[in-house]
N, C-alpha and C positions, 0 to 999 in steps of 0.2 A: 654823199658824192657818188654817183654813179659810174662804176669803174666794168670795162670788158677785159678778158681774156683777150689775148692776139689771136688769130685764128687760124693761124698755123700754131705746128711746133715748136717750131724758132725761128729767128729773120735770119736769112742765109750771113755766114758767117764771110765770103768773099766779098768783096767788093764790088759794086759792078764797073765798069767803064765809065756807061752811060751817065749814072750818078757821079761820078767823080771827077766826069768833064763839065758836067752840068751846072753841077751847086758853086763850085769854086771852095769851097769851104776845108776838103777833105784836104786840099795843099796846104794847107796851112796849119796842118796837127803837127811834123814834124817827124822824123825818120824812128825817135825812140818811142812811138806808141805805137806804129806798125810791124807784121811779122811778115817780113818777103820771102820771099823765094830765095832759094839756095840757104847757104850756112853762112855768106859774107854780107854784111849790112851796107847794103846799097839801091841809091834809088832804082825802083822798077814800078810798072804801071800793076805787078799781081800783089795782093797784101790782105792780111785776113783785117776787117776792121775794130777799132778797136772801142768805136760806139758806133750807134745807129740812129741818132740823129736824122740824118741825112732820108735814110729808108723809110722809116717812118713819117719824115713830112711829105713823101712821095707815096707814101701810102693813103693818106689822109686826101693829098690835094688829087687823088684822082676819085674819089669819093663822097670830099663835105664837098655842097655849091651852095648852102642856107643856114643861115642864124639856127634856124630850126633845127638842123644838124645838131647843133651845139651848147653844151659842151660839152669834148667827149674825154674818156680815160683809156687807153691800152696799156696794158704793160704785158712783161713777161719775164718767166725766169727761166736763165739759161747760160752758157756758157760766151766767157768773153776773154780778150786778149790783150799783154800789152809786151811791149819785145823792153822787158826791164835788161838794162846792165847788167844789174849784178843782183842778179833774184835769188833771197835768201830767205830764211826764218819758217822752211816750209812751205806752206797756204799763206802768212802773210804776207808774202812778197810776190808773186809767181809771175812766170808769162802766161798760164792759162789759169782760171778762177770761176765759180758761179756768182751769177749777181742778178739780183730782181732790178728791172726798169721801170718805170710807171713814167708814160710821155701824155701829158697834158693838153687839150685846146680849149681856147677860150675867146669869145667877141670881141672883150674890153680889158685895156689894161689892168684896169681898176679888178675884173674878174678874174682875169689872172694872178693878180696880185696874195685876193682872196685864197685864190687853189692854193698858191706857195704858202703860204701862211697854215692851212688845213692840213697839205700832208706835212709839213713841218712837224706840228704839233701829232699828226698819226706816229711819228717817226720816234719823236719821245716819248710815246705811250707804248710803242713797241720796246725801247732800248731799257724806259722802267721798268718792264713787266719783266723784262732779262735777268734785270735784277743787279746788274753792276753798274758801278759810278761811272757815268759818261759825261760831256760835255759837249754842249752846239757851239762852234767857234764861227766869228762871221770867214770867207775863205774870197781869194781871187777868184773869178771866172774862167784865167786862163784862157786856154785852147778852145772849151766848150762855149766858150762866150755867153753871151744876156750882160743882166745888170744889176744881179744881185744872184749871192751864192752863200750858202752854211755846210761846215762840215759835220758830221758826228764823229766824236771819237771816244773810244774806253780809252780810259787813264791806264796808261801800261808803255812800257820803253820803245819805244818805237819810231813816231816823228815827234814834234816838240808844237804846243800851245802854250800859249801866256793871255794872265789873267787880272782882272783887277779886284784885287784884296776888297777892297772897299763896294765898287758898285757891281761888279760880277762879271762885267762886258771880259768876252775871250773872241781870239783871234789866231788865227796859224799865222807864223811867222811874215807869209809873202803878203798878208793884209798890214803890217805893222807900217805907220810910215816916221821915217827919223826928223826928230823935230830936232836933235843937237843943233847945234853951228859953231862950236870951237873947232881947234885942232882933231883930227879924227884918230891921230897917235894917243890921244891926251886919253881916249875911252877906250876902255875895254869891252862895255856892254852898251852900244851905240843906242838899245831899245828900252826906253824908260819908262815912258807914260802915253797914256790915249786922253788923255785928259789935258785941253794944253792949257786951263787954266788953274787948275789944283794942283795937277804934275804927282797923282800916285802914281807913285810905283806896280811894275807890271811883275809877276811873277810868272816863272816858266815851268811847264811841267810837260810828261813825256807822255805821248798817248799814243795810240793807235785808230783812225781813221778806219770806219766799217760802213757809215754813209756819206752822200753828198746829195746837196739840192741845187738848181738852177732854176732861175727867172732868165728864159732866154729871149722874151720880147717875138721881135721878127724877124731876129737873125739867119734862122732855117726857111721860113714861111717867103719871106721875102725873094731871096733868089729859087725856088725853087717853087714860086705861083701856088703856097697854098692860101686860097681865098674863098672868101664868101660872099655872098650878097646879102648885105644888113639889110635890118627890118623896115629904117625909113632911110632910103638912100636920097643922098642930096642928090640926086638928077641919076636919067635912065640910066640902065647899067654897068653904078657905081660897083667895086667890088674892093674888099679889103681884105689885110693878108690876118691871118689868125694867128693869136698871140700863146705861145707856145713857154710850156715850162719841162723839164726833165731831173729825173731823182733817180738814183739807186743806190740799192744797201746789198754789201758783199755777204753774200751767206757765207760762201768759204772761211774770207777772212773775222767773221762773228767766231766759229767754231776754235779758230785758232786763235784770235782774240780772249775767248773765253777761257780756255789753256794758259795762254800766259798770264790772263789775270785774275786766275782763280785755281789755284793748286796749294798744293805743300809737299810734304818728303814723302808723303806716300803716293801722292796721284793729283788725277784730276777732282776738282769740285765742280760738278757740273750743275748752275744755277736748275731747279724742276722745271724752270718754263721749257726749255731746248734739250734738258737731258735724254737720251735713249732712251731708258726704260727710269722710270723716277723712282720705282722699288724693286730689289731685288731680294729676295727671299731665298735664304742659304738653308739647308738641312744639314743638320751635324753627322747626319749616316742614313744608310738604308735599311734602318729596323723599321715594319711595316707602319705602326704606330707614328714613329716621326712623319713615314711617309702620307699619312693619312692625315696626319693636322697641317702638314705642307699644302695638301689639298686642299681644306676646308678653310685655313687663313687665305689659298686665291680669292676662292669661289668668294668673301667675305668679304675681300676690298673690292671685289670685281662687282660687287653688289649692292652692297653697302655705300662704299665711299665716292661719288662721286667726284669724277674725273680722273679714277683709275683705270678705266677699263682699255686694254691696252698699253698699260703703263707700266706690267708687271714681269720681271721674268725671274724665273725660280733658275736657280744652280744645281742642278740635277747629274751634274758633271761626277758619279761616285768613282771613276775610276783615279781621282785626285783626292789627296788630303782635304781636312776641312780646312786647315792653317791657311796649304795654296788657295783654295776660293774664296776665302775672305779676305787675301793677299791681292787678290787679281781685283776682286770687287772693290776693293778701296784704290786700284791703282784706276780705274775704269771710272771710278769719281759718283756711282748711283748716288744720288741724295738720301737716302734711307734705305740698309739694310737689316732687314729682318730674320733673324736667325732663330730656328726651330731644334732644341737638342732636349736634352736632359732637364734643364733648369723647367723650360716649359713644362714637362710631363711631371716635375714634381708640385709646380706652382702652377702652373696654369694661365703663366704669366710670359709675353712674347720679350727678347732682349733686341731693342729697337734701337742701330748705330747711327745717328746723325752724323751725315756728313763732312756739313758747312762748319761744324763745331766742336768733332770726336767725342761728342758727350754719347751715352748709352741711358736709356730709359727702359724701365720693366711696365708693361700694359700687357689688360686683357685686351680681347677681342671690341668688345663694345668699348673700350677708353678708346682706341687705335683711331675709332670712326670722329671721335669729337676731339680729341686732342691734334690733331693738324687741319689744316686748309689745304684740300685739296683740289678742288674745282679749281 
């Protein structure tokens, strides 16, 4: 799939007028996804927005005019907004956040349909590679509209999906539809089942939402003339609106996600795909000796092990205990610290702290290179 860079730095984060008289679309997001002017929440025509929809098909329709155009990919990553209530839990909730976009065109539904489906599946090869339990739930379109929409979300307390024990199908909440018909006193959990012939049972669990997808059809393209001229047009200067899809994943809220669902009493675990530095390499003092095998175990995985290079940051920090740096380094969550003291110079052997598992392993230099995966 052939994807561009936007070509600026970022789509202006104001609104314009002109767009917002135009599409008709922006009226109808609703006062708590926009951030107005002043401190009192009230309608006004200035608001920063809180997607780009809108810019983007006004970007495109002054550009593609041929099938041959198409199909294209822009995205970008950058800052976005949304005027929450009552914004908590840090970065998971916020009014301002980072999030990658990737906005879609495509000739035919059918090709669109394809693209959704593509980056869908990019989306779980990203969230696998993360390394924590997540789940695609199907989700409402909402405000953003189309006609088809999935959430991703890590399993962590947060918002609430439910799932079926049995054939796996999940769903957020506002996708469920209630099939009861007694008394509605009579239930407590009005949401049972997706199945209206078997009737499993749905289980609920707490996650955290860090992407979404949309199949937005011609929702944008439509009011806003972005069109094409197809390759066999049924008569002179037919033109048709391009069928448009949009995705983004919270970078912010990943980080914060990964925090809450991956730690213990001492710190963060930071899965190797996203952590800062993936080893951190502690010296027990500054006798010249440690200082020098400090060195020579960089330069080793810097050389050696492929997909370290850049991975590595040594604690060189002697004007602190060694207790405090290996205190700070397990609060900081590096996936593997390497510690260089005494034991080393008498064996010759590195004491290697996993992480993910507090277990300690003793290796030379050459184990170090074949006992993990590091690329």
């Amino acid at each position: 799939m052939p994807i561009q860079n936007l070509p600026s730095k970022s789509i202006k984060d104001k609104k314009e007028e002109s767009t917002t008289e135009k599409d008709g679309v922006v009226k109808g997001e609703g006062h708590h996804l926009m951030i107005r002017a002043g401190l009192i929440r009230q309608a006004s025509d200035f608001c920063l927005a809180p997607t780009h929809e809108e810019e983007i098909t006004q970007l495109v329709a002054n550009d593609v005019f041929s099938y041959r155009q198409l199909p294209l990919r822009l995205y970008q990553t950058g800052k976005k907004f949304r005027d929450e209530m009552r914004p908590r839990a840090g970065l998971l909730r916020g009014r301002e956040f980072i999030m990658k976009d990737l906005y879609t065109f495509d000739v035919t539904e059918e090709a669109a349909l394809k693209t959704y489906e593509e980056v869908n599946e990019a989306y779980k090869k990203i969230f696998t590679r993360i390394g924590l339990p997540f789940a695609v739930a199907e989700a409402d379109t909402g405000i953003i509209g189309g006609t088809k929409s999935h959430e991703f979300h890590f399993l962590s307390p947060e918002d609430s999906i439910l799932s079926c024990i049995r054939c796996g199908y999940t769903s957020n909440e506002e996708c469920i539809r209630d099939i009861n018909n007694g008394c509605p006193v009579c239930y407590r959990n009005s949401i049972t089942s997706h199945d209206s012939g078997n009737f499993h049972p749905l289980t609920s669990n707490r996650a955290i939402e860090v992407g979404h997808t949309f199949l937005l059809g011609t929702k944008y393209s439509d009011p806003l003339k972005a069109t094409f001229a197809p390759e066999n047009p049924r008569h002179n200067g037919e033109l048709l609106s391009i069928q448009m899809g949009c995705y983004g994943i919270g970078i912010s809220r990943i980080i914060a996600a990964v925090v809450e669902s991956s730690h213990d009493s001492k710190g963060i675990i930071w899965p190797p795909s996203i952590a800062p530095y993936r080893v951190c390499i502690i010296p027990s003092g500054d006798d010249p000796e440690i200082t020098e095998k400090t060195r020579s175990l960089y330069d080793f995985l810097t050389s050696e092990c492929d997909g370290l290079n850049g991975e590595i940051l040594i604690d060189d920090r002697m004007n602190l205990t060694f207790g405090y740096r290996m205190k700070d380094a397990e609060l900081l969550g590096y996936p593997w610290l390497m510690i260089i003291g005494k034991k080393f110079l008498e064996s010759g052997k590195i004491e290697i702290h996993e992480r993910h598992n507090n277990q300690r392993r003793y290796l030379e230099f050459d184990e170090i290179k074949n006992s993990y995966c590091w690329s």
